[in-house]
C-alpha positions as CSV (number, residue, x, y, z in Angstrom):
1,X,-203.5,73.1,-171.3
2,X,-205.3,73.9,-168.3
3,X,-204.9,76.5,-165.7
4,X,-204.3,76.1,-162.2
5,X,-207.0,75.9,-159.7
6,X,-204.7,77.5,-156.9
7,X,-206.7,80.7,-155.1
8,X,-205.1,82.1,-152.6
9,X,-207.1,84.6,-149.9
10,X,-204.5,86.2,-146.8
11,X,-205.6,87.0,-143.4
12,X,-203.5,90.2,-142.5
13,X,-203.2,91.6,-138.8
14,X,-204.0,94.6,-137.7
15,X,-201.2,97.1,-137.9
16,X,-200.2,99.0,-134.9
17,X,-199.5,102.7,-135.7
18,X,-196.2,104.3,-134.9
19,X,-195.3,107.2,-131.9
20,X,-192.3,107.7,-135.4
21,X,-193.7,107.5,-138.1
22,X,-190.4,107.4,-140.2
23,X,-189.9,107.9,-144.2
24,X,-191.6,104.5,-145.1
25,X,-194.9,104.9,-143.3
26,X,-196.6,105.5,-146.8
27,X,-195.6,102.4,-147.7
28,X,-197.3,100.1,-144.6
29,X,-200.0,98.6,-147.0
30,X,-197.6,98.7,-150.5
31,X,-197.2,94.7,-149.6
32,X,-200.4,93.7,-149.4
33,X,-202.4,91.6,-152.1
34,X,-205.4,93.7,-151.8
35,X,-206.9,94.8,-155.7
36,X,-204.2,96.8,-157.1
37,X,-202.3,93.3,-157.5
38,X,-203.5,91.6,-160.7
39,X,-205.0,88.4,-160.4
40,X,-207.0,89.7,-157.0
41,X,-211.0,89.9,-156.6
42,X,-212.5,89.9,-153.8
43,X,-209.3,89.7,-151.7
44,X,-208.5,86.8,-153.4
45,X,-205.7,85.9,-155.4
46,X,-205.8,83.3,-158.4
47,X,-202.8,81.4,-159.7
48,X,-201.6,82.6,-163.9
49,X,-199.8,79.6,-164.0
50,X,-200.8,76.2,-166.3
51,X,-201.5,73.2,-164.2
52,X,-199.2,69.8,-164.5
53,X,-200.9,67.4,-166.9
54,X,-202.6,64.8,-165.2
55,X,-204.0,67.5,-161.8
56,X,-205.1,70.6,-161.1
57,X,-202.6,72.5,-160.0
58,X,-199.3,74.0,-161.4
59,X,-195.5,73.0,-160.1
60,X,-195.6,75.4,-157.7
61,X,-198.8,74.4,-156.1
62,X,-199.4,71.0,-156.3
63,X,-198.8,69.7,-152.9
64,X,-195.2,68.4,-152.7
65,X,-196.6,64.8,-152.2
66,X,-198.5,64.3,-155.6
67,X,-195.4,65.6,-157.3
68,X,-194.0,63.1,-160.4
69,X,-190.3,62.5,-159.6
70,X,-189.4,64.1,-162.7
71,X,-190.9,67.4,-161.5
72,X,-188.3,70.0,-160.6
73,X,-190.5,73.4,-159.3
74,X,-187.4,75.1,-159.6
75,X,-186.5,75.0,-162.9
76,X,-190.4,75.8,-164.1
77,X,-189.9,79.0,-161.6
78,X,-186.9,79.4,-164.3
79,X,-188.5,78.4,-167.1
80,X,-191.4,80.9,-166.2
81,X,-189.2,84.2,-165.3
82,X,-187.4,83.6,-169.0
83,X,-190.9,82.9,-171.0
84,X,-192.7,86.3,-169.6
85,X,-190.1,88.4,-170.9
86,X,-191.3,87.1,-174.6
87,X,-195.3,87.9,-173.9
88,X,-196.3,90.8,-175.8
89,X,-198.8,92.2,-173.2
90,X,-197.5,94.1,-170.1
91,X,-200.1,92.8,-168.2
92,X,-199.5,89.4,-169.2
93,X,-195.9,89.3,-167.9
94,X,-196.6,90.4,-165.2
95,X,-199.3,87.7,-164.1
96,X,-196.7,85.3,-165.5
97,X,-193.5,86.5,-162.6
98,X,-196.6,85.7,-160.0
99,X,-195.9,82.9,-158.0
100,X,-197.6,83.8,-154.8
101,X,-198.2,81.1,-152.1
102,X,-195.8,78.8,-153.8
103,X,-193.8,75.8,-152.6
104,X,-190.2,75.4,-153.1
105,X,-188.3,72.4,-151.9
106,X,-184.9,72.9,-153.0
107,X,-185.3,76.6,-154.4
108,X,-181.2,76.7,-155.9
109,X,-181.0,79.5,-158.6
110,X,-177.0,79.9,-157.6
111,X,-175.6,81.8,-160.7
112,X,-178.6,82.2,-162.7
113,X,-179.9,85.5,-164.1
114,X,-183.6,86.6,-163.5
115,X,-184.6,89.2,-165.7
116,X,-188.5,89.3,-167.0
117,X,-188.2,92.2,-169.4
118,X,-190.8,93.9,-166.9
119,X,-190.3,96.5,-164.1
120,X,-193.4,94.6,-161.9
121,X,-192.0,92.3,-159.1
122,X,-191.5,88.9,-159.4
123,X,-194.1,88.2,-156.8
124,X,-193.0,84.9,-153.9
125,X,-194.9,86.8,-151.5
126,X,-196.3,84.0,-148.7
127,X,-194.3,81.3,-150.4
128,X,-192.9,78.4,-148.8
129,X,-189.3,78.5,-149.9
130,X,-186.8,75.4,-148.5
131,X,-183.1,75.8,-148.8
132,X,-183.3,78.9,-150.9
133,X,-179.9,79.6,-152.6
134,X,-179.2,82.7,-154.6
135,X,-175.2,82.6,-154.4
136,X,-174.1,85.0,-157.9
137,X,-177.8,85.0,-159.1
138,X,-178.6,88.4,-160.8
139,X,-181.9,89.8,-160.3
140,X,-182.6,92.5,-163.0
141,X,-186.2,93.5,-161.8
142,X,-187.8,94.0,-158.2
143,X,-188.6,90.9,-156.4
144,X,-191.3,90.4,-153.3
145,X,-191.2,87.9,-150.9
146,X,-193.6,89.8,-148.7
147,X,-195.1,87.1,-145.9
148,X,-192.4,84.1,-147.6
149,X,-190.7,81.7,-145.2
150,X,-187.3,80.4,-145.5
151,X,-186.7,76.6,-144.4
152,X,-183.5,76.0,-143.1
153,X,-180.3,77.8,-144.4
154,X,-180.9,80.5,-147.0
155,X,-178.2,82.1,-148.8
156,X,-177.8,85.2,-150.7
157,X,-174.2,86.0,-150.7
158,X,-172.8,87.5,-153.6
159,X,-176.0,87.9,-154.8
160,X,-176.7,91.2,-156.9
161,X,-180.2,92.9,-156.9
162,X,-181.0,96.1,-159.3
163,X,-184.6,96.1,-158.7
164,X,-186.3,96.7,-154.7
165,X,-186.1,93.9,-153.1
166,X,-189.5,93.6,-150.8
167,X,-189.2,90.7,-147.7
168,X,-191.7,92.5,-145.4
169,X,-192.7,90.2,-142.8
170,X,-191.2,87.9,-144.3
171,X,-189.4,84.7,-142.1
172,X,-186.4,82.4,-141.8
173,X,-186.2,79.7,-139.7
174,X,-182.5,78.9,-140.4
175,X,-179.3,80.9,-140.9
176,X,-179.3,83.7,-143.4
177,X,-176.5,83.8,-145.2
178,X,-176.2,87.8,-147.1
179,X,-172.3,88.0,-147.5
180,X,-171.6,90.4,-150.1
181,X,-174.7,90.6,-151.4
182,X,-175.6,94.2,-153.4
183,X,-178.6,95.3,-153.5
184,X,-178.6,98.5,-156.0
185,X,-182.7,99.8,-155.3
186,X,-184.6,99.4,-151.4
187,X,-184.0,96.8,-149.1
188,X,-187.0,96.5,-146.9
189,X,-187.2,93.3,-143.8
190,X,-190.0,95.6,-142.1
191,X,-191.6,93.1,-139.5
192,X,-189.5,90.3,-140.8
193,X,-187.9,87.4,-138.2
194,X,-185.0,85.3,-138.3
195,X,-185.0,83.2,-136.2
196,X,-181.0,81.7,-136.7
197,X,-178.2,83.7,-137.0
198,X,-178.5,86.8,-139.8
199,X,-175.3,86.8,-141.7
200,X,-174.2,90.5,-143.2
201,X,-171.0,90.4,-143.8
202,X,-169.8,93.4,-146.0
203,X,-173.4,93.5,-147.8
204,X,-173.5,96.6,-149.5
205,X,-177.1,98.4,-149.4
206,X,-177.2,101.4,-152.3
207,X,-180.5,102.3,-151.4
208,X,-182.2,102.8,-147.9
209,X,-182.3,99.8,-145.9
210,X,-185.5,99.0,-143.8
211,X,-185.6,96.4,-140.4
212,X,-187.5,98.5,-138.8
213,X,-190.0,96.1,-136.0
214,X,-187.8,93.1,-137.2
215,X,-186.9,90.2,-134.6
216,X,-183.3,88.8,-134.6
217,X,-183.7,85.8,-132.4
218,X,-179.8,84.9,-132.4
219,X,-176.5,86.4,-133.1
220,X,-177.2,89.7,-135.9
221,X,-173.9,90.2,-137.8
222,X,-173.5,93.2,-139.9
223,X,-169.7,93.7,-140.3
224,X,-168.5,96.0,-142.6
225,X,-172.0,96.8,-144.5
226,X,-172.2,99.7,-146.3
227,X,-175.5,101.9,-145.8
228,X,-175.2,104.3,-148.6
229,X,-178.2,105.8,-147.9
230,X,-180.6,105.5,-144.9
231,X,-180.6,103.1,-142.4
232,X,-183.6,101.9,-140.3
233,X,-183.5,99.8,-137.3
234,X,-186.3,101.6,-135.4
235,X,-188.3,99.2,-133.0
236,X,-185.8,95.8,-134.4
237,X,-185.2,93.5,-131.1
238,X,-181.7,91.7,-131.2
239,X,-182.0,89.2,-128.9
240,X,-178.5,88.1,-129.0
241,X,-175.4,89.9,-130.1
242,X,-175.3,92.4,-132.4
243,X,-172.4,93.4,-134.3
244,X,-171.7,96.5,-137.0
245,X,-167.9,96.5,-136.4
246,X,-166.4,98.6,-139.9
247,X,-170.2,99.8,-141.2
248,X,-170.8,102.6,-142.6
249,X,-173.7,104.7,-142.9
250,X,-173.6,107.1,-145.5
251,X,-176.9,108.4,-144.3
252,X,-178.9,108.7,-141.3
253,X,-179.0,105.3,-138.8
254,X,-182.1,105.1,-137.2
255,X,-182.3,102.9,-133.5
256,X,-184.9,104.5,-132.4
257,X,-187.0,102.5,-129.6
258,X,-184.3,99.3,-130.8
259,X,-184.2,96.6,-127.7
260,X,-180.6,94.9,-127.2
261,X,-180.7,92.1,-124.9
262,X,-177.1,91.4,-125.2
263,X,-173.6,93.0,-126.0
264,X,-173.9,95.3,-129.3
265,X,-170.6,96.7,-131.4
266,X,-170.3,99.5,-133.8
267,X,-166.7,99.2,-133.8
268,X,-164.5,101.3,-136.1
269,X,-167.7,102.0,-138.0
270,X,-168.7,105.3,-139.9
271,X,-171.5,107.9,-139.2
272,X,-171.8,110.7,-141.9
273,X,-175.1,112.0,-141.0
274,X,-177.5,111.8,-137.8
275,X,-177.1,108.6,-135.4
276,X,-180.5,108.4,-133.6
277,X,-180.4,106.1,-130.6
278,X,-183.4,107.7,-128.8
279,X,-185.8,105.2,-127.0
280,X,-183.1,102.5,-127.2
281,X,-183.7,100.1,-124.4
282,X,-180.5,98.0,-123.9
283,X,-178.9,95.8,-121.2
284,X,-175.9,95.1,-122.3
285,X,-172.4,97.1,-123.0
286,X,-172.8,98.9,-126.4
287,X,-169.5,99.5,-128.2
288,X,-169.1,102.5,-129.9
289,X,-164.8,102.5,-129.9
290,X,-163.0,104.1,-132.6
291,X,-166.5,105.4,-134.3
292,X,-166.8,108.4,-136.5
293,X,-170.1,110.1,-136.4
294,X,-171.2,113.3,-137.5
295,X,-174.5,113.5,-135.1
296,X,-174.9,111.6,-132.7
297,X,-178.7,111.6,-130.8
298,X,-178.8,108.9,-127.8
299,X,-181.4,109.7,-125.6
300,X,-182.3,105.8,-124.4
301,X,-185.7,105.9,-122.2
302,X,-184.4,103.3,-119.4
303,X,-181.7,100.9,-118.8
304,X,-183.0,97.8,-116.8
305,X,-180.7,96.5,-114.3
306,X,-177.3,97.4,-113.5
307,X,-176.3,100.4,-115.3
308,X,-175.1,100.3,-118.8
309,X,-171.4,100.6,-120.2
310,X,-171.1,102.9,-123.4
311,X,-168.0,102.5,-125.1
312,X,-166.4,105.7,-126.6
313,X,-162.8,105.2,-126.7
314,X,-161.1,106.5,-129.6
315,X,-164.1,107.8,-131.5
316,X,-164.8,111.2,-133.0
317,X,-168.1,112.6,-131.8
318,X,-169.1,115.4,-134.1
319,X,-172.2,116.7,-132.5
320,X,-175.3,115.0,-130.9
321,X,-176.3,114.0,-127.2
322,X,-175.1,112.0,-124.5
323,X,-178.9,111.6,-122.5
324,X,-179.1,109.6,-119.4
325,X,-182.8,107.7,-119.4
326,X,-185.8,108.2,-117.1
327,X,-185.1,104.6,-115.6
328,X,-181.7,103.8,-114.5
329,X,-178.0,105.0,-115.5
330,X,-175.6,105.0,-118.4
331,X,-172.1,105.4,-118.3
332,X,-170.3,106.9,-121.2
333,X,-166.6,106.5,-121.6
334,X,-164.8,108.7,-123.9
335,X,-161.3,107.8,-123.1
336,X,-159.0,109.8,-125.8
337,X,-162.2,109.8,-127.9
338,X,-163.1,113.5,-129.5
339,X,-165.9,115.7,-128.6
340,X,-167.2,118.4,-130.5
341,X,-170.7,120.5,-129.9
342,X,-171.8,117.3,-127.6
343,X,-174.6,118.1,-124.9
344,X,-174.7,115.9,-122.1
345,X,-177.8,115.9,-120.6
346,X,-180.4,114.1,-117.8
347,X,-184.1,114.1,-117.4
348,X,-183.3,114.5,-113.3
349,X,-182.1,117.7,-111.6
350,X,-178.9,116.0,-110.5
351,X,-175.4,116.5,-112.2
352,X,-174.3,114.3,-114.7
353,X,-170.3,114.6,-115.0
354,X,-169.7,111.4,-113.5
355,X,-171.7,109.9,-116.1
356,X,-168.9,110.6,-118.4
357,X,-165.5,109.7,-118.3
358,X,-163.4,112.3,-119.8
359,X,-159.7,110.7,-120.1
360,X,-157.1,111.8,-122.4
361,X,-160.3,113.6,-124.4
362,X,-159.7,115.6,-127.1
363,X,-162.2,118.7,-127.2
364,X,-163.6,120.8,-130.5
365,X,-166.3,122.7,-129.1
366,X,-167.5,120.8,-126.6
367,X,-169.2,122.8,-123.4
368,X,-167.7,121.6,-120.0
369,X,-170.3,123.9,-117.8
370,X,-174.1,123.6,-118.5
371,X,-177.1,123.0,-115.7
372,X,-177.1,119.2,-116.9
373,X,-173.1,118.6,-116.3
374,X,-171.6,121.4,-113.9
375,X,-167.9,120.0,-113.7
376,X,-167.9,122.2,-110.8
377,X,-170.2,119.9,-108.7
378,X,-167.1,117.3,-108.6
379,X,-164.2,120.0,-108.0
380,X,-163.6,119.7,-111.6
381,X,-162.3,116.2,-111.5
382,X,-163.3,115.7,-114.9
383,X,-161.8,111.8,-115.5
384,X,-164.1,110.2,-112.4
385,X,-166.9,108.5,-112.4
386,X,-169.9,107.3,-109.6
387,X,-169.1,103.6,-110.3
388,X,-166.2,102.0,-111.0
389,X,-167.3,98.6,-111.3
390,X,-169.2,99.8,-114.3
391,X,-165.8,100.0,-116.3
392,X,-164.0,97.0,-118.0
393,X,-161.6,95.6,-115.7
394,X,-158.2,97.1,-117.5
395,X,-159.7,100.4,-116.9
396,X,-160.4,100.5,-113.2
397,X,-157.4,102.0,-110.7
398,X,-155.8,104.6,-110.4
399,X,-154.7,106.5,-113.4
400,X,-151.0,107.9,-114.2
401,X,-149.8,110.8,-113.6
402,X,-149.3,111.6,-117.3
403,X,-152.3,110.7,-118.7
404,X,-154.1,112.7,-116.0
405,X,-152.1,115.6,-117.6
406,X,-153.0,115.1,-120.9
407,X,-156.2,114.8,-120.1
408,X,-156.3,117.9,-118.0
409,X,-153.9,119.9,-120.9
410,X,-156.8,118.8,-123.5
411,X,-159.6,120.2,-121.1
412,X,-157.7,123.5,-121.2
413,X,-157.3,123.7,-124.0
414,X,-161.1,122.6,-125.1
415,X,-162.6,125.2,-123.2
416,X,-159.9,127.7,-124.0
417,X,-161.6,127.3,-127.7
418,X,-165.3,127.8,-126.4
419,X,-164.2,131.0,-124.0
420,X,-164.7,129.5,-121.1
421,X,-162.3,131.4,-118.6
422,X,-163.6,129.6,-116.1
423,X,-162.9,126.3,-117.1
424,X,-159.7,126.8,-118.3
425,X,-158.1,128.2,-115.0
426,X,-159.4,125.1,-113.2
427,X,-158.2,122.4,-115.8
428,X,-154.4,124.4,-116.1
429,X,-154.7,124.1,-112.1
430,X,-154.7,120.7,-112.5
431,X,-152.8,120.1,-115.5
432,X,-149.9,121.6,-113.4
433,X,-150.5,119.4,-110.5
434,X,-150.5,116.4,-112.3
435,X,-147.0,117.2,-114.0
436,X,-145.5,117.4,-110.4
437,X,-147.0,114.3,-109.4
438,X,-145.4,113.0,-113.1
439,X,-141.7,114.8,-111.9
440,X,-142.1,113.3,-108.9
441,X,-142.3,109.3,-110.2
442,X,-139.9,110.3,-112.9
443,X,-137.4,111.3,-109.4
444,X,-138.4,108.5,-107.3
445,X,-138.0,105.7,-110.0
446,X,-134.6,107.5,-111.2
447,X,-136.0,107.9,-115.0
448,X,-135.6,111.3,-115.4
449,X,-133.3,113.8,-116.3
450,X,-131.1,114.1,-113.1
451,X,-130.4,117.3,-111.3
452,X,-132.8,118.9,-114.4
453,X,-135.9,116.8,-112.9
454,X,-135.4,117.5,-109.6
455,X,-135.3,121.6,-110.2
456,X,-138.2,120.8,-112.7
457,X,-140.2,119.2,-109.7
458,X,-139.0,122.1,-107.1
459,X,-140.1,124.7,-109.4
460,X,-143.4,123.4,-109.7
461,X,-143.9,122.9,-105.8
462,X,-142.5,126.5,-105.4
463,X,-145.1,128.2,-108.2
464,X,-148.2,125.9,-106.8
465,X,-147.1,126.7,-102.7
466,X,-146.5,130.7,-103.6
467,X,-149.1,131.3,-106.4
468,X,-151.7,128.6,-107.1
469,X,-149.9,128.6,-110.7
470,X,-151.4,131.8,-110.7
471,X,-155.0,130.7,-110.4
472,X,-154.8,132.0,-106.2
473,X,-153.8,135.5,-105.9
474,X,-154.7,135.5,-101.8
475,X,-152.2,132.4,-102.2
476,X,-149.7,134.8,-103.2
477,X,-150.7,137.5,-100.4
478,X,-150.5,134.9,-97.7
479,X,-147.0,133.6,-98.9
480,X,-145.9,137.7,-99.2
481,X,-146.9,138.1,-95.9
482,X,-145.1,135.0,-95.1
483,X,-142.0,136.3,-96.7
484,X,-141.6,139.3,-94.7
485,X,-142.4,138.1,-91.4
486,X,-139.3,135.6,-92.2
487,X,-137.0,138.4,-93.0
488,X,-138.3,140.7,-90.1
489,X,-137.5,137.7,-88.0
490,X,-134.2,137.4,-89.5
491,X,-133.2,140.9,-88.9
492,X,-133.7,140.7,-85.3
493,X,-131.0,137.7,-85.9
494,X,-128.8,139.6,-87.5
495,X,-129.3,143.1,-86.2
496,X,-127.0,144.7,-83.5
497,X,-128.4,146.5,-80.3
498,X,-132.1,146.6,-79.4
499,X,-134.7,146.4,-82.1
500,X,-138.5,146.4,-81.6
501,X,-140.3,143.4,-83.1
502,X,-142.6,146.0,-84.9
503,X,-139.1,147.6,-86.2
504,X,-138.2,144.4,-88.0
505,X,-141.2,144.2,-89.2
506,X,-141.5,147.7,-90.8
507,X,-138.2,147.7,-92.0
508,X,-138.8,143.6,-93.7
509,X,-142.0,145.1,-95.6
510,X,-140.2,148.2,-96.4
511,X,-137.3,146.4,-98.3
512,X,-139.6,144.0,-99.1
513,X,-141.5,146.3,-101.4
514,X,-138.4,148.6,-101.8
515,X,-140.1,151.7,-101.0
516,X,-138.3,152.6,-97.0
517,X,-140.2,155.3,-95.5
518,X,-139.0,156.0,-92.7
519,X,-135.7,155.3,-90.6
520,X,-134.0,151.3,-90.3
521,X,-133.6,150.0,-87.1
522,X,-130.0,151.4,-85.5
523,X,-126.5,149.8,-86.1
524,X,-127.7,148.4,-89.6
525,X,-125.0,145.6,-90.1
526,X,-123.5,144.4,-93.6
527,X,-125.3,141.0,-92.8
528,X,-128.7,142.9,-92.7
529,X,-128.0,145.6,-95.8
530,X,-127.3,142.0,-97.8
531,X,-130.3,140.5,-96.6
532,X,-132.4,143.4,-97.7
533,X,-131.3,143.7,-100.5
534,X,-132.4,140.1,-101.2
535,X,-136.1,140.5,-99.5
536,X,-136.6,143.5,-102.0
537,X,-135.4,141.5,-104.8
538,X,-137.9,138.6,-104.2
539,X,-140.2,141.3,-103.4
540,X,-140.8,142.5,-106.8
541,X,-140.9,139.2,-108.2
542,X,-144.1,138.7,-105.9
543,X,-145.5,142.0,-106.8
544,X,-145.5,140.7,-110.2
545,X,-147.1,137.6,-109.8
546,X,-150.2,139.4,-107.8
547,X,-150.4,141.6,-110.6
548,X,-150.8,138.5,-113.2
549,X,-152.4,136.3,-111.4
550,X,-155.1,139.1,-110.3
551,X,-155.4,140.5,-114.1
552,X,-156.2,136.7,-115.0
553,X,-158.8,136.9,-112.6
554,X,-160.1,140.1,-113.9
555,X,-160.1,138.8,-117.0
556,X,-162.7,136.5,-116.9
């Protein structure tokens, strides 16, 4: 039987270098059919395969056209896979498992089991492949389709893959169907397009996973895929929405330099290693709610337009950066989300703590004071932000009175763990003054706990009036000196005969300290001795809150 004519010579762009060079930059030329492939000379290719009686060509070359009816390229694709495992010579199976520059119309191997006794691809590199369906196939070895192009829908779900699995630059026109797919060695898309909607839904990726430079033209779903190793999205553009709601990344995720046109969600997803979003140009809302990650690195080089949204509600932040970009503004919200050794940072000299919006935060580590944030620029108000707008609609208002509390409770208590005196006297200043403004809706609206709210509410007024909660010791000076003018003023009430204004006053700081030097005014009454006795007893109490609230001072 004769041979096929088919030669095959590629024409191969140049390719650009890389500012990152990444892990698989040794492996930029690997796809190539340059003379380490066998069949190649010269730079070009020759078909292995026999021709169809009758022409020149083999099934998977002979133009679609001059096909007989009876000619399924398919099933010789089949046939051809099963017969190289019985060749004797290594290098003869692997010539056989080439099929390069091929033609599939109807390329269904749904359920079928590839296995070629031979560890060398099964080479579809710059084939044509129509309605491609690989639904339960098994592929035991590594299969290329470097360069290929999918017509119309292509489906791989439930597919299982031990060998690599190579689709550099490879592109599909229609939807790409990957649902449950495994693939147990490499993944690797580099520079591939598709150009419908990519379909990951809970694909599970054993190996690292490369779309680094690839193009997803419409909507990118990747719910619940597991990354057990690394992940690389470096350079990919998603045109359109972009979804990784439930992944998780057993490794490091790599977005570095990614573009997102449009809205992008890592809901709920898992981070066990370093999250690099550095150089990620995006404009619009990325959603990063109820996240865990270990490292988190985003460091985005501009945001075009109106500034962009960052969801962090409910996540756990282990480490990383929060970077504003050269070109425009990002704001992160971190609403009951948890921080732990988190620098927040800007290229610019100005302040970035309205940048972040700290509400109901829980804190392990984190650093409130630093050149780049300064909490003290915006007196400490910790939960604002420089544009409201900027925040979903349910999150725009004021906030209550409790949950401003919490927030301010967890502050303290965040930079209690870091040491930073500082910080914590400011956040417990407001803690306090956010439970009286909480006891004071809770008396208004009736929903507290009677009389018990009230004194509650009264004996937080009295201890922020009097002392600052201790964070003001002039506060308590002034109201001291306050004090005893009161009682000097009431003893000139109360006194009998003439008293000087400077004897009431004497004899007011005198009891009020309850050291008397010197002699009372004359004709003491009972009224006055009562009153005294009263002044000296509140007296020591304020002696003893200077004495606190000045060692606190001291302290820090």
């Amino acid at each position: 039987m004769a041979q096929c004519v088919h030669t095959f010579t590629p024409e191969y762009p140049e390719f650009r270098d890389y500012d990152h060079k990444g892990d698989d930059e040794a492996g930029q030329y690997r796809w190539l059919l340059d003379e380490s492939v066998p069949g190649v000379e010269d730079g070009t290719w020759s078909c292995p395969h026999d021709a169809v009686p009758g022409h020149e060509k083999c099934p998977f070359h002979l133009p679609v056209a001059e096909r007989p009816p009876e000619l399924d390229a398919t099933a010789a694709f089949l046939d051809a896979v099963a017969a190289a495992g019985e060749l004797e010579s290594r290098e003869a199976r692997r010539r056989r498992v080439q099929f390069v520059d091929a033609t599939f119309e109807a390329f269904d191997i749904a359920g079928e089991v590839l296995d070629a006794g031979t560890s060398h691809y099964i080479n579809l590199s710059h084939a044509d492949i129509a309605g491609a369906d690989l639904r339960d196939t098994v592929v035991r070895q590594p299969i290329r389709f470097a360069h290929a192009t999918f017509e119309g829908p292509s489906s791989f779900r439930d597919a299982v893959f031990d060998g690599n699995v190579g689709m550099r630059d490879a592109t599909f026109t229609g939807p790409a169907r990957f649902r449950g797919a495994t693939f147990r060695r490499p993944f690797n898309v580099k520079h591939g397009t598709f150009e419908d909607d990519a379909w990951f839904w809970y694909t599970v990726f054993r190996r690292h996973a490369i779309f680094r430079d690839t193009e997803f033209r419409a909507y990118a779903y990747f719910r619940g895929v597991d990354f057990d190793n690394y992940a690389r999205f470096s350079q990919a553009h998603f045109h359109d929405e972009a979804w990784f709601k439930l992944g998780e990344f057993g490794d490091d995720a790599d977005f570095i330099d990614a573009q997102f046109d449009g809205p992008h969600s890592f809901v709920d997803a898992e981070f066990e290693r370093t999250t690099d979003f550095s150089g990620v140009n995006a404009g619009g809302s990325m959603d990063l709610s109820g996240t865990h990650l270990e490292n988190l690195q985003m460091t985005p080089d501009r945001v075009e337009g109106d500034p962009q949204y960052v969801d962090l509600s409910e996540s756990v932040v282990e480490a990383g950066e929060l970077g504003q970009p050269n070109e425009g503004k990002i704001l992160y919200d971190a609403e009951r989300a948890t921080l732990g050794d988190v620098a927040v940072t800007t290229p610019d000299s100005e302040p970035v703590i309205e940048h972040v919006r700290l509400v109901a935060t829980t804190f392990d580590g984190f650093e409130f004071e630093s050149d780049d944030m300064d909490p003290q620029v915006a007196g400490w108000r910790i939960h604002e932000v420089f544009d409201e707008s900027v925040l979903p609609e349910e999150r725009r208002g004021p906030l209550p009175p409790e949950t401003l509390r919490e927030t301010y409770l967890n502050a303290k208590n965040g930079a209690k763990q870091v040491g930073n005196t500082t910080a914590v006297g400011q956040f417990y200043y407001k803690e306090m003054t956010y439970r009286r403004h909480r006891l004071a809706e809770l008396v208004r609206s009736g929903r507290g706990d009677g009389l018990r709210t009230v004194f509650d509410w009264l004996r937080n007024a009295t201890l922020m009036a009097v002392t600052g909660y201790g964070e003001y010791p002039l506060r308590i000076v002034g109201s001291s000196i306050a004090v005893v003018l009161g009682f000097a003023g009431l003893y000139d009430q109360l006194g009998a005969g003439e008293t000087s204004a400077i004897e009431a006053v004497l004899f007011s700081f005198q009891s009020f300290i309850t050291f008397i030097v010197g002699t009372p005014p004359q004709e003491t009454t009972r009224l006055v001795a009562v009153a005294s006795i009263v002044e000296g007893f509140t007296g020591a109490f304020f002696v003893a809150l200077f004495v606190y609230a000045f060692t606190r001072r001291l302290t820090r």
